[in-house]
TORVEXVEX-578210 format. One line per 10 residues: number of its first residue (from 1); their letters; for each residue x, y, z of C-alpha. Coordinates in steps of 0.05 Angstrom, whole numbers, plus 5000, padded with zeros to 4 digits. Each point is the difference from the previous one (the first is absolute). Example, Ala and Ser with C-alpha at 12.3 -4.5 7.8 and 13.67 -1.06 7.14 Angstrom:
// TORVEXVEX-578210
1 = AS = 5246 4910 5156  5027 5069 4987
// end
This chain:
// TORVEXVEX-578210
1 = XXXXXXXXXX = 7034 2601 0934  5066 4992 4969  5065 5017 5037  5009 5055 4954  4933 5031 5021  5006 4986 5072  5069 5049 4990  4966 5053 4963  4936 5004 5050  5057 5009 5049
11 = XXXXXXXXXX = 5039 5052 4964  4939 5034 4984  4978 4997 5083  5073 5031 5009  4998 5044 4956  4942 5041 5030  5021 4996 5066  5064 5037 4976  4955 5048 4968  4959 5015 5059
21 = XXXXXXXXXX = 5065 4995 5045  5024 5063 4959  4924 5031 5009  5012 4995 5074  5069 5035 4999  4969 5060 4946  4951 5010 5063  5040 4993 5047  5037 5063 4973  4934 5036 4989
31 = XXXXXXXXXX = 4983 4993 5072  5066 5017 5021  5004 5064 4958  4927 5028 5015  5032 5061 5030  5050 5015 4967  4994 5066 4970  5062 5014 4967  5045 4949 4965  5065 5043 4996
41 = XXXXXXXXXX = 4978 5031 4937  4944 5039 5043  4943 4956 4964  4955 4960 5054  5001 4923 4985  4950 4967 4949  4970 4939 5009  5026 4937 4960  4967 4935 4981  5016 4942 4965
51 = XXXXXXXXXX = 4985 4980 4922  5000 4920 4988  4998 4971 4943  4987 4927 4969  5057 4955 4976  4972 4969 4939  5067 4973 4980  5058 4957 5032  5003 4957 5059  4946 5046 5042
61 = XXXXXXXXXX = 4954 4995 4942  4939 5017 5034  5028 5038 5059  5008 5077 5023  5052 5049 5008  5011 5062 5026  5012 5047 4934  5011 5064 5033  4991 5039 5064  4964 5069 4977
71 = XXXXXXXXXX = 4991 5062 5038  4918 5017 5007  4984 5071 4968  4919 4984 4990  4996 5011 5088  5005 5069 5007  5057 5027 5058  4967 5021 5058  5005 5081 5029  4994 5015 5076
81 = XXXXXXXXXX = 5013 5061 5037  5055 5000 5047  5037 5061 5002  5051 4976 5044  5025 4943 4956  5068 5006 4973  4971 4986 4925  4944 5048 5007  4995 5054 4947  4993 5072 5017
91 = XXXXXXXXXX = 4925 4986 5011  5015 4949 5050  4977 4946 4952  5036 4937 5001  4986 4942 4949  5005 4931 5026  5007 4931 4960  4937 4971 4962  5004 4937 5055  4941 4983 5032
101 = XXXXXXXXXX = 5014 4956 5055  4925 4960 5006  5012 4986 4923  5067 4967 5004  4990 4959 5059  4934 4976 4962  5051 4989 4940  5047 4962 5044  4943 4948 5030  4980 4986 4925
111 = XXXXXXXXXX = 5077 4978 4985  5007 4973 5067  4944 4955 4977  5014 4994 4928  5078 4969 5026  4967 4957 5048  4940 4967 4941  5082 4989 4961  5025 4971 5047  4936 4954 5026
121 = XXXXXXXXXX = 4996 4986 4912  5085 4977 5014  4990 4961 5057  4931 4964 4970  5040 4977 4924  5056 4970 5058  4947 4955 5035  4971 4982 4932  5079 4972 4971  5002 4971 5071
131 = XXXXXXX = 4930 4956 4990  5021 4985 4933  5076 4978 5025  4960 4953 5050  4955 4972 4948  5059 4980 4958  5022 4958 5054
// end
């Protein structure tokens, strides 16, 4: 492995775990807003999540970045009755955020592990320029 290559695996190791660092945070925010029901405009939250996309060009070649943060409109906002809610309509209906709590801390565990196979990946390329540094000797 050239010098050059042992960089790039890093950079590329990096590089997720950046990616998966801003996953965590988009979640994070999810979970935090699951009951929020009006955003000051008198709309409930919407889930986000994160779009990544390849680098196929530059120093990261080979990498991932986050490419935008988009609001989900395919999960459907969710209607309960509660009459005494201060954003229920005249039916007592209020509608809550499209966040379902069991499916973002599943999301969470998956990037919790995806950071942790970056950073074992990081850590692994370091021992490897370490055994060659000792062969050299």
């Amino acid at each position: 492995m050239s010098l050059d290559g042992m960089f790039q695996g890093l950079s590329i190791s990096a590089s997720a775990l950046s990616a998966e660092r801003a996953r965590m945070g988009v979640i994070a925010q999810n979970l935090s807003q699951a009951s929020t029901t009006n955003r000051g405009d008198g709309t409930p939250y919407r889930r986000k999540e994160v779009v990544f996309e390849s680098v196929l060009e530059g120093t990261l070649q080979g990498g991932v970045q986050l490419a935008e943060v988009v609001e989900d409109s395919a999960t459907p906002l969710v209607r309960q009755h509660r009459p005494g809610h201060p954003d229920a309509d005249a039916n007592g209906m209020v509608t809550l955020p499209n966040v379902n709590t069991a499916f973002e801390m599943v999301d969470l565990l998956q990037s919790s592990r995806a950071y942790e196979a970056n950073l074992e990946a990081m850590q692994v390329q370091v021992r490897m320029a370490e055994k060659a540094l000792e062969l050299g000797r």
